[in-house]
C-alpha positions, 0 to 999 in steps of 0.5 A: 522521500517518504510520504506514507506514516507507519500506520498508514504502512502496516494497513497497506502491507496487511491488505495487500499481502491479504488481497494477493494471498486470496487471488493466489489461492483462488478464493479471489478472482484475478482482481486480488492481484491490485494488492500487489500496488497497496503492498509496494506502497507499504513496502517502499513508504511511498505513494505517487497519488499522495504526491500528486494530491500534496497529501502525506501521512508521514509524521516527518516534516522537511 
């Protein structure tokens, strides 16, 4: 079950991997590692808090 568009996805990906990538090199603090939730998200296409709000941004509708 998908909830999360592919727009919405290619965002998630591109600022988690960006956020990760900044804590691994140090240019970050430890905080770059909340990337990792925003890149599973986009990696998976789902997203428990669009779940819980009723939200999607996924053009497939059931």
């Amino acid at each position: 079950m998908s909830n999360v568009g592919s727009i919405d996805r290619g965002i998630r990906i591109v600022v988690g991997a960006g956020l990760v990538l900044a804590a691994l090199s140090g240019y970050v603090g430890l905080w770059g590692y909340i990337g990792v939730i925003p890149l599973l998200t986009g990696v998976f296409g789902y997203c428990p808090a669009y779940r819980l709000f009723g939200w999607s941004t996924c053009p497939i509708k059931k």
